[in-house]
C-alpha positions as CSV (number, residue, x, y, z in Angstrom):
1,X,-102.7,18.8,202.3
2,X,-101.0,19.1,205.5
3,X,-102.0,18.0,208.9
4,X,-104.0,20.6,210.8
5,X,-107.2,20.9,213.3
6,X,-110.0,18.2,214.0
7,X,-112.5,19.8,216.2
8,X,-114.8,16.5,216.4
9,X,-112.0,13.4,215.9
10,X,-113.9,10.6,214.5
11,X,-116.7,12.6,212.8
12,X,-114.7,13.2,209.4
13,X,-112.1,11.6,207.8
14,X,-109.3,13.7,209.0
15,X,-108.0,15.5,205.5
16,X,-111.9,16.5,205.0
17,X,-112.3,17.4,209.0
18,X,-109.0,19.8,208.4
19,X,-110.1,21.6,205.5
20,X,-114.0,22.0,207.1
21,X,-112.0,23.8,210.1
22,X,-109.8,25.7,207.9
23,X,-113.3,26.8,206.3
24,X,-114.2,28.3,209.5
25,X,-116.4,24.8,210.8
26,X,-116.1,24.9,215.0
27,X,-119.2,22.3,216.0
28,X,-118.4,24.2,219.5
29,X,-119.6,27.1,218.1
30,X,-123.3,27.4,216.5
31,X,-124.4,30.3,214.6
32,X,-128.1,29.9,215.6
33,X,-129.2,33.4,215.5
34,X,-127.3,34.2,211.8
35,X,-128.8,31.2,210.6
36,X,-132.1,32.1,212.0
37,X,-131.5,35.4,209.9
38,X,-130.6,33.7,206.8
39,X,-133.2,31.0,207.2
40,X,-135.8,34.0,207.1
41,X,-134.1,35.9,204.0
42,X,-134.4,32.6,202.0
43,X,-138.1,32.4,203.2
44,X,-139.0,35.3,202.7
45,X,-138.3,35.1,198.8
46,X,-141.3,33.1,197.4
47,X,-140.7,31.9,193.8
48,X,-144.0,32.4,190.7
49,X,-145.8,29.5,191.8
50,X,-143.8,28.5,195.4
51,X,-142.5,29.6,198.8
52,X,-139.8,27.8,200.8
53,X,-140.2,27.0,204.4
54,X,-137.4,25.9,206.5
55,X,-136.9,22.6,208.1
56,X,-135.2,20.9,211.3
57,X,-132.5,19.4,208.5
58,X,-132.0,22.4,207.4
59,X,-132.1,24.7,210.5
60,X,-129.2,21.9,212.0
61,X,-127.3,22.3,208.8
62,X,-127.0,26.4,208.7
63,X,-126.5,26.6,212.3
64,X,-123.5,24.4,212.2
65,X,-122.1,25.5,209.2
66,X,-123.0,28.8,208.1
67,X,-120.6,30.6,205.6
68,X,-118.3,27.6,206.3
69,X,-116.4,27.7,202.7
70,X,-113.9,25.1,201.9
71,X,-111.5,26.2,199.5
72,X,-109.9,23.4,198.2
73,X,-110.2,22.6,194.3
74,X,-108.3,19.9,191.9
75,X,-108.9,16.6,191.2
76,X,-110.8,14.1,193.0
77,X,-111.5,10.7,193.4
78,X,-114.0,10.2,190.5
79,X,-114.9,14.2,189.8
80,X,-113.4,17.5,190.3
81,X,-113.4,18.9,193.6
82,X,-114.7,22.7,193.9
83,X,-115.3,24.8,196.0
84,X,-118.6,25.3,197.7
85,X,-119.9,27.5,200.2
86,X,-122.7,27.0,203.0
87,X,-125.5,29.1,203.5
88,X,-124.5,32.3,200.4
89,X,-124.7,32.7,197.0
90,X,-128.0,33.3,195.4
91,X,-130.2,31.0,197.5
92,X,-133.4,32.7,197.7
93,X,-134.8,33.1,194.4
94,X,-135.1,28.8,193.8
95,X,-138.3,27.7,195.5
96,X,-139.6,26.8,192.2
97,X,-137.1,24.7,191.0
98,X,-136.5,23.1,194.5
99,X,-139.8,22.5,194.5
100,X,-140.1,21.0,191.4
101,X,-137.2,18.6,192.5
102,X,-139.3,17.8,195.8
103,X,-141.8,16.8,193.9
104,X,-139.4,14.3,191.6
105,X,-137.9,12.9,195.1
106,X,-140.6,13.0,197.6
107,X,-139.5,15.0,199.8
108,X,-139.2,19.0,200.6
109,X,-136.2,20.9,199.8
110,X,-134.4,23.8,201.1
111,X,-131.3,25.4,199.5
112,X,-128.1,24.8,201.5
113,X,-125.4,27.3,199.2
114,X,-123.6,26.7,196.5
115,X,-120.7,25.3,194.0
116,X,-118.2,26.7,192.3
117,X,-119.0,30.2,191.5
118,X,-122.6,29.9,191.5
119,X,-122.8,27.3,189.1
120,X,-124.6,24.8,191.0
121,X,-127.3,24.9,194.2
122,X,-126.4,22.6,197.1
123,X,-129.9,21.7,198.4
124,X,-130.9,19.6,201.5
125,X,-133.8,17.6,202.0
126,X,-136.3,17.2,204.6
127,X,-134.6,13.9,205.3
128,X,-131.3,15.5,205.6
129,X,-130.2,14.2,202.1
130,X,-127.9,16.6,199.8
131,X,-128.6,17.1,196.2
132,X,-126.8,19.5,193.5
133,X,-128.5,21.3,190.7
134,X,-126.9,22.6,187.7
135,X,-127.7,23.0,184.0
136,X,-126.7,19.5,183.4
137,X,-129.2,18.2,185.7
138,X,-130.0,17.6,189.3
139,X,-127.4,15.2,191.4
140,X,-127.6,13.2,194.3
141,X,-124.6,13.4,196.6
142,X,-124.9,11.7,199.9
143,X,-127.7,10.4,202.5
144,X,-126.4,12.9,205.2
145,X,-124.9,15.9,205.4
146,X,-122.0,14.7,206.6
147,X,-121.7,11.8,204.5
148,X,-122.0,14.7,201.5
149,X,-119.2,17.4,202.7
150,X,-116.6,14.6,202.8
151,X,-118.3,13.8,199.0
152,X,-117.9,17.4,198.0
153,X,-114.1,17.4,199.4
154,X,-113.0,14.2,197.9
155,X,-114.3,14.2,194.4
156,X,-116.6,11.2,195.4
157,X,-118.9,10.6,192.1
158,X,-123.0,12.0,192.3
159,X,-125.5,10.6,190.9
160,X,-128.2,11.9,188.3
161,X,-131.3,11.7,189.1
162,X,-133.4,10.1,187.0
163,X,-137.0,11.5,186.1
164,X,-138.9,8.6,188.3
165,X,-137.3,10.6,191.7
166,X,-134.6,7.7,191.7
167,X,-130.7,7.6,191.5
């Protein structure tokens, strides 16, 4: 990877700050009323047994990054790095298996987009936490959501999350 832009120096390492400003990331420039919008079109899409309701996590996290999608893919440190996009993909049809993981965790979840080409949900936590969900499990990937983009663009490892809510 070349060297290229860092809109906030210090706030990423610099190869991950470079690709999330390729991606379209400016922390100048929040997207609070098309996150509103998609905040609402996720909401609005109750599950069988669950709704989803927004939180300040994830409001902060969809306003900053909304339809910020990295593109790099390869190897990583310990995993494969994919591709991922914030805020699309099908998002609003999971309040019953995000719930479901809230309950495991202890904590409320909200989708945050996706991996791949749809083959995993990005979620956040009320805490501000990131998990992934595929069909080989659930994953924790970092404590913040910064901590987890530079995860997602380095290959760091996740964790599975066991069924007592730990990792």
């Amino acid at each position: 990877m070349s060297d290229g832009t860092d809109p906030q120096p210090g706030r990423f390492p610099a190869e991950v700050a470079w690709e999330l400003a390729a991606a379209g990331w400016d922390p100048q420039v929040l997207r609070e009323e098309d996150s509103d919008r998609a905040l609402a079109r996720i909401e609005t899409r109750a599950g069988l047994e669950f709704g989803q309701q927004r939180f300040p996590a994830a409001s902060a996290a969809y306003a900053e990054f909304l339809r910020v999608a990295p593109s790099r893919s390869g190897p990583g440190i310990a995993q494969r790095i994919r591709r991922f996009r914030i805020g699309s993909g099908q998002l609003a049809g999971l309040a019953d298996p995000l719930h479901e993981l809230g309950t495991i965790i202890g904590a409320r979840m909200f989708p945050l987009g996706v991996e791949g080409l749809d083959e995993a949900v990005l979620a956040i936590d009320e805490r501000g936490r990131v998990f992934s969900l595929d069909q080989g499990g659930e994953w924790f990937i970092a404590e913040t959501l910064d901590e987890a983009l530079t995860a997602l663009l380095t290959g760091a490892p996740a964790t599975r999350i066991r069924n007592n809510g730990t990792w």
